[in-house]
FIRO-371338 format. One record per atom (N, C-alpha, C): residue in three letters; x, y, z. Coordinates in Angstrom, 3 decimals, always signed. Atoms other than C-alpha are relative to their C-alpha. Layout:
<pts>
  res        c1        c2        c3
  Ala         X         Y         Z
...
</pts>
This chain:
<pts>
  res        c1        c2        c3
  Unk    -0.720    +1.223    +0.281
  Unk  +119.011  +119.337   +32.956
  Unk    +0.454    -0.623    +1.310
  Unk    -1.034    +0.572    -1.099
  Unk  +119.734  +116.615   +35.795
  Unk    +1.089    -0.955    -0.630
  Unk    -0.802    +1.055    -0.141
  Unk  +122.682  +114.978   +36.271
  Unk    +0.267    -0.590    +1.059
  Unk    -0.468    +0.844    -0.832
  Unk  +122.614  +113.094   +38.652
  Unk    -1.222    -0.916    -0.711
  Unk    +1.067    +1.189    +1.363
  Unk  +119.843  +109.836   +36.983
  Unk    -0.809    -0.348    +0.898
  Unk    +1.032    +0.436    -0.899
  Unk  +116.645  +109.309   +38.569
  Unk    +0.006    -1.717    +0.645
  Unk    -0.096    +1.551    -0.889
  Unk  +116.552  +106.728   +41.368
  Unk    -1.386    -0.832    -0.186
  Unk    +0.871    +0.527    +0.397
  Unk  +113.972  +104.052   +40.666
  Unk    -0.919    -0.230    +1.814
  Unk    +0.718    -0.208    -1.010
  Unk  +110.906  +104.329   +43.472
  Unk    -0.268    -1.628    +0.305
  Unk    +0.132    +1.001    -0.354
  Unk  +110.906  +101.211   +45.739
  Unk    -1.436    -0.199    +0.782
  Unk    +1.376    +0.273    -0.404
  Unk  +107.234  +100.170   +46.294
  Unk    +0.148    -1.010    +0.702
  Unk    -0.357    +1.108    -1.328
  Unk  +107.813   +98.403   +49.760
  Unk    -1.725    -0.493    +0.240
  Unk    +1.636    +0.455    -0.715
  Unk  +103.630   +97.848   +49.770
  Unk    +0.001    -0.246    +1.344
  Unk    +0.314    -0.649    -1.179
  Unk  +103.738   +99.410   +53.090
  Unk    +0.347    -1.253    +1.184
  Unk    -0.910    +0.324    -0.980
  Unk  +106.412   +96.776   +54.881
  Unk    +0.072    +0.316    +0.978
  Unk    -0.610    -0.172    -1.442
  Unk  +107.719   +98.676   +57.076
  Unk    -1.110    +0.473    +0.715
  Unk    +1.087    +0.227    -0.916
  Unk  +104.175   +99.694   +58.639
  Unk    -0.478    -1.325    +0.217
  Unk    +0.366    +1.688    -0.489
  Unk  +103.752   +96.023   +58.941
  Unk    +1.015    -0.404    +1.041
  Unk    -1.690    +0.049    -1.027
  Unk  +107.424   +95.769   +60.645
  Unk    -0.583    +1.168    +0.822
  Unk    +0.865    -0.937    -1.406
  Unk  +106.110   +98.653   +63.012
  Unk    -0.913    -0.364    +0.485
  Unk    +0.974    +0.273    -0.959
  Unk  +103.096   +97.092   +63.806
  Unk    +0.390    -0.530    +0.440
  Unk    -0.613    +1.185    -0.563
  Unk  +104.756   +94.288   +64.578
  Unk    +0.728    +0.161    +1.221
  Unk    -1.088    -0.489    -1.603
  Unk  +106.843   +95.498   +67.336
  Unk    -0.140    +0.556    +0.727
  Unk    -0.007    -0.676    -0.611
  Unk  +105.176   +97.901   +68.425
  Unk    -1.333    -0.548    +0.596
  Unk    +1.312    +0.780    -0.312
  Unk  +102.100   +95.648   +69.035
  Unk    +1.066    -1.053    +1.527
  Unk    -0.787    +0.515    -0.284
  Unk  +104.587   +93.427   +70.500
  Unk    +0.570    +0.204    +1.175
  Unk    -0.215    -0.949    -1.311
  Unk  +106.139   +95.878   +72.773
  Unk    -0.898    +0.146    +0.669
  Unk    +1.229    -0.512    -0.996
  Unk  +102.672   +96.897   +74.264
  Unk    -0.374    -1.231    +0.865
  Unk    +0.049    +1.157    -0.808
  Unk  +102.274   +93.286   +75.217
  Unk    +0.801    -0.233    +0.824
  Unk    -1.232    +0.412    -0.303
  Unk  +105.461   +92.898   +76.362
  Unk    -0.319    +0.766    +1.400
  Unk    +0.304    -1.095    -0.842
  Unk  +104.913   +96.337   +78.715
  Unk    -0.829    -0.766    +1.034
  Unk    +1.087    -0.170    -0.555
  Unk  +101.593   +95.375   +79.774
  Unk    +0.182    -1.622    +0.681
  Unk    -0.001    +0.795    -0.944
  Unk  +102.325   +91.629   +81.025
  Unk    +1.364    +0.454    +1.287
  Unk    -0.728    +0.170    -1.073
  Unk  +105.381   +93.167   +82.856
  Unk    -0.521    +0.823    +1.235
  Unk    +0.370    -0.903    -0.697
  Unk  +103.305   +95.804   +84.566
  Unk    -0.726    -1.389    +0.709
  Unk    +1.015    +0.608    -0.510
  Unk  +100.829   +93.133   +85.221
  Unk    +0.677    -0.986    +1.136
  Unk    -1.299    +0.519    -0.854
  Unk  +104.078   +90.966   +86.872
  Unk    +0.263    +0.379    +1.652
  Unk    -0.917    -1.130    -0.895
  Unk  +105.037   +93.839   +88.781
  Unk    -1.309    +0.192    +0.967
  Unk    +1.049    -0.582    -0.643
  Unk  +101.499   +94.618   +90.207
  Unk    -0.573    -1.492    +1.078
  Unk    +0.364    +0.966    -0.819
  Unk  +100.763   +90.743   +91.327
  Unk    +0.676    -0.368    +0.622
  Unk    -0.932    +0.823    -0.421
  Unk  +104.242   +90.178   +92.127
  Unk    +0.159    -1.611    -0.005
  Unk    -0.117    +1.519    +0.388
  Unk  +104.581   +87.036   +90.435
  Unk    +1.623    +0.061    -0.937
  Unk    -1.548    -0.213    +1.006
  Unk  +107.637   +85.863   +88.161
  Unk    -0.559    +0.684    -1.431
  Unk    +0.196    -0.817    +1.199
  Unk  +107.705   +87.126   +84.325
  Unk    -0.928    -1.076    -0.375
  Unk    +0.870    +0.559    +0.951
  Unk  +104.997   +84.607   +83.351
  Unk    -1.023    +1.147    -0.868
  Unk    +0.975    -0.987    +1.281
  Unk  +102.197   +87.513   +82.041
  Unk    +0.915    +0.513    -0.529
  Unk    -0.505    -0.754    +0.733
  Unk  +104.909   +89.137   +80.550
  Unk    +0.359    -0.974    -1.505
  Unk    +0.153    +0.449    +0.776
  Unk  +106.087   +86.362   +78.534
  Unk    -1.060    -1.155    -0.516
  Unk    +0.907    +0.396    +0.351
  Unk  +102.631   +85.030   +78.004
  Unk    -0.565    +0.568    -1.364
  Unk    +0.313    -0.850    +0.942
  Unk  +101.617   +88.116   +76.561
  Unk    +0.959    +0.345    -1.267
  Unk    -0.930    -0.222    +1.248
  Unk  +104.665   +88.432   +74.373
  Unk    -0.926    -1.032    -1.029
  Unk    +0.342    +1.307    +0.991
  Unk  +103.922   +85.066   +72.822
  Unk    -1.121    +0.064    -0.824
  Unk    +0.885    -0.305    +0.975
  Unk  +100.319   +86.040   +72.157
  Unk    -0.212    +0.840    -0.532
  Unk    -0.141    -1.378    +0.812
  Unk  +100.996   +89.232   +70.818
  Unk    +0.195    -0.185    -1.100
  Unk    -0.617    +0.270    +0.824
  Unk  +103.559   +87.576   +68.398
  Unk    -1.514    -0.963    -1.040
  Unk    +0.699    +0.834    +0.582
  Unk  +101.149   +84.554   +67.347
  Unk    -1.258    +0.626    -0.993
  Unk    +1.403    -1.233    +0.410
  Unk   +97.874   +86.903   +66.753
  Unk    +0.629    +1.063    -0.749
  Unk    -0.619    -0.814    +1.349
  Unk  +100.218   +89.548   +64.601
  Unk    +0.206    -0.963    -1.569
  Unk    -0.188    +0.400    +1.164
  Unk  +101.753   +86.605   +62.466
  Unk    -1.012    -0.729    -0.799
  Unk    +1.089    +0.496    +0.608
  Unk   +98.784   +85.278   +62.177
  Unk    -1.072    +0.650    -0.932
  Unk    +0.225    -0.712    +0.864
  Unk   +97.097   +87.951   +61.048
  Unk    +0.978    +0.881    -1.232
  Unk    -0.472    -0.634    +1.246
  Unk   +99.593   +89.137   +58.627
  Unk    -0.218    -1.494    -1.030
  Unk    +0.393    +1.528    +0.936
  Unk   +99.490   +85.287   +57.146
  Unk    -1.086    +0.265    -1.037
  Unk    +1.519    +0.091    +0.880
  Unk   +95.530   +85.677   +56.485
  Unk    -0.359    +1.218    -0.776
  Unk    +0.335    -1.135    +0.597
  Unk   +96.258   +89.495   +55.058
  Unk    +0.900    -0.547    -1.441
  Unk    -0.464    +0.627    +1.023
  Unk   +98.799   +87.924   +52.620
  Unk    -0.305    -1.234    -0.358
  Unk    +0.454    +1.133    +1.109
  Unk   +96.941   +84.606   +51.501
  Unk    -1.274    +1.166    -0.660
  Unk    +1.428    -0.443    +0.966
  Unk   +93.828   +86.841   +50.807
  Unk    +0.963    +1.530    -1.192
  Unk    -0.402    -1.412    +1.524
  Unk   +96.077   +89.553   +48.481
  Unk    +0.498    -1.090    -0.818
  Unk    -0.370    +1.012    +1.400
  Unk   +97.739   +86.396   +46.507
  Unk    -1.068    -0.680    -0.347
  Unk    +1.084    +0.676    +0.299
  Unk   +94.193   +85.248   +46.205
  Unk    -0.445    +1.028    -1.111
  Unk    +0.313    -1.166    +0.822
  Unk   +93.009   +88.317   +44.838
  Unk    +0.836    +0.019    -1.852
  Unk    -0.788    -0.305    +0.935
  Unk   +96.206   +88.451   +42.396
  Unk    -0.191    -1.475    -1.379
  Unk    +0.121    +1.156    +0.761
  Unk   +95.647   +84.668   +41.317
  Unk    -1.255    +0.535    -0.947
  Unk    +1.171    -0.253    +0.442
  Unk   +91.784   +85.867   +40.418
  Unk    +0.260    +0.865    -0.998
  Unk    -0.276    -0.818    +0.690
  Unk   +92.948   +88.603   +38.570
  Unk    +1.251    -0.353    -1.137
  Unk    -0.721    +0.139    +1.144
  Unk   +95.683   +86.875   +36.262
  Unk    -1.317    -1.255    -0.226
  Unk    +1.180    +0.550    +0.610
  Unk   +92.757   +84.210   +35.716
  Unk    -0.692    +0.773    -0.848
  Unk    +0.935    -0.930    +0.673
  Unk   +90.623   +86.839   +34.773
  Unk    +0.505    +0.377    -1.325
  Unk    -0.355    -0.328    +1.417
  Unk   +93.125   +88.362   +32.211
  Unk    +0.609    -1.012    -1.401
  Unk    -0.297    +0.234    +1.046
  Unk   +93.953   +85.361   +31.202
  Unk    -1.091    -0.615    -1.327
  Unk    +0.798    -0.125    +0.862
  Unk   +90.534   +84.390   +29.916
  Unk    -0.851    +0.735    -0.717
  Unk    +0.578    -1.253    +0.785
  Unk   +89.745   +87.560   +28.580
  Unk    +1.391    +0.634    -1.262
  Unk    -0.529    +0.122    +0.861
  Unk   +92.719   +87.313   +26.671
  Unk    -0.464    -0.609    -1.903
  Unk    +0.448    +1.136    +1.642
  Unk   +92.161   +86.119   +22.471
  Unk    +0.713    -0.766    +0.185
  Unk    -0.773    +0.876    +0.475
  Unk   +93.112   +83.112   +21.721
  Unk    +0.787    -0.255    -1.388
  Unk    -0.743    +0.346    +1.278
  Unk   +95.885   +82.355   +18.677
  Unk    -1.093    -1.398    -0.673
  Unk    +0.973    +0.864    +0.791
  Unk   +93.997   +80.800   +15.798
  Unk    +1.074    -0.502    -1.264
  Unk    -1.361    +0.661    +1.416
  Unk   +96.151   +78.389   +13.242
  Unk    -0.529    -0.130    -1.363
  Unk    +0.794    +0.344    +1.167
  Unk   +95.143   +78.500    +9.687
  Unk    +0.462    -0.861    -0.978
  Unk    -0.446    +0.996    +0.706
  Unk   +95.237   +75.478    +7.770
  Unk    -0.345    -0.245    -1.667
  Unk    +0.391    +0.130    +1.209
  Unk   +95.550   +75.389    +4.531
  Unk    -0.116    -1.640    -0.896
  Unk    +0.392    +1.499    +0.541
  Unk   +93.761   +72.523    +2.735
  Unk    +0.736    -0.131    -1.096
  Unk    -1.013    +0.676    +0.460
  Unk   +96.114   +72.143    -0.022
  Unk    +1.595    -0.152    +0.280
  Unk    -1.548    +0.039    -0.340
  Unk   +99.785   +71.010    +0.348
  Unk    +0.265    +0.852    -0.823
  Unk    -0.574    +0.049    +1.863
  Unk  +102.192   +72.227    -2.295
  Unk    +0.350    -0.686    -1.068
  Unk    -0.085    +1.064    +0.378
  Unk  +102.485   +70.145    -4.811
  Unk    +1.227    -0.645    +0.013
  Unk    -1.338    +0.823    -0.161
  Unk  +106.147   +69.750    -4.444
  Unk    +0.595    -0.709    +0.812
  Unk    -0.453    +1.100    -1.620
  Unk  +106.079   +67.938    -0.956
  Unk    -1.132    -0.879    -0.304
  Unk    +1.180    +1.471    -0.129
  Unk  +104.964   +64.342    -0.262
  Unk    +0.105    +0.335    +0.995
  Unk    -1.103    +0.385    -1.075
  Unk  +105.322   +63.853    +3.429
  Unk    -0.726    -1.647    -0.285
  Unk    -0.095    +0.808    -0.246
  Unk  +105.623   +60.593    +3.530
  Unk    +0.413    -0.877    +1.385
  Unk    -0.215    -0.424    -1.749
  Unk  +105.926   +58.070    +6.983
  Unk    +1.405    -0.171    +0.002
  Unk    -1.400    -0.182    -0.232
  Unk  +109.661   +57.994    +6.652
  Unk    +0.387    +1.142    +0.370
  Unk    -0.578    -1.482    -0.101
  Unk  +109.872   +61.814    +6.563
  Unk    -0.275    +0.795    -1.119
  Unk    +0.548    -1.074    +1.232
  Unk  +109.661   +64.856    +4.108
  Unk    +1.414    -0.496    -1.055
  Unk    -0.789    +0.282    +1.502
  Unk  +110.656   +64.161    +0.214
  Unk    -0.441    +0.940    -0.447
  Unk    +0.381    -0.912    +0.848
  Unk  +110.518   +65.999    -2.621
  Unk    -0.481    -0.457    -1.118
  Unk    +0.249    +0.717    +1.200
  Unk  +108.507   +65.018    -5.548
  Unk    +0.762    -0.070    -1.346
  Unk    -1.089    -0.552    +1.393
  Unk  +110.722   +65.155    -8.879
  Unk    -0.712    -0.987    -1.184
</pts>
């Protein structure tokens, strides 16, 4: 028997390895224009060159990894929804005899 109540499992669809690449992609650029700085003796331009295109080329590719999964997801509620049945209305050809409708509105015959 638990008591303590099962915690509900948070399906982060692998976030935070996206937030790690991100920074740590980021960082390596970052590193590698300051080494590159340090070696020509220039100011921090490769450093923040390389930041910038580190950043641009990550968000960019996470952009084109998330339009093509909501593409996917669109295709796939399409899919179920025309593989869904459609509701069918059945009309019955006689009234009852105790309604007119008429165009004012519904009467009752008497």
């Amino acid at each position: 028997m638990k008591l303590v109540p099962r915690q509900p499992t948070i399906d982060a669809d692998d976030n935070v390895g996206r937030g790690m690449d991100l920074a740590l992609v980021t960082l390596l650029f970052c590193a590698m224009g300051y080494g590159l700085d340090r070696w020509l003796d220039t100011r921090p331009v490769f450093m923040i060159a390389l930041t910038v295109l580190a950043l641009v080329g990550k968000i960019t590719a996470m952009w084109y990894q998330y339009d093509a999964k909501m593409k996917g997801l669109e295709d796939e509620r399409l899919a179920a929804h025309h593989e869904a049945p459609r509701h069918t209305v059945v009309v019955d050809e006689e009234a009852p005899s105790g309604l007119v409708i008429a165009p004012g509105g519904l009467e009752a015959d008497a």
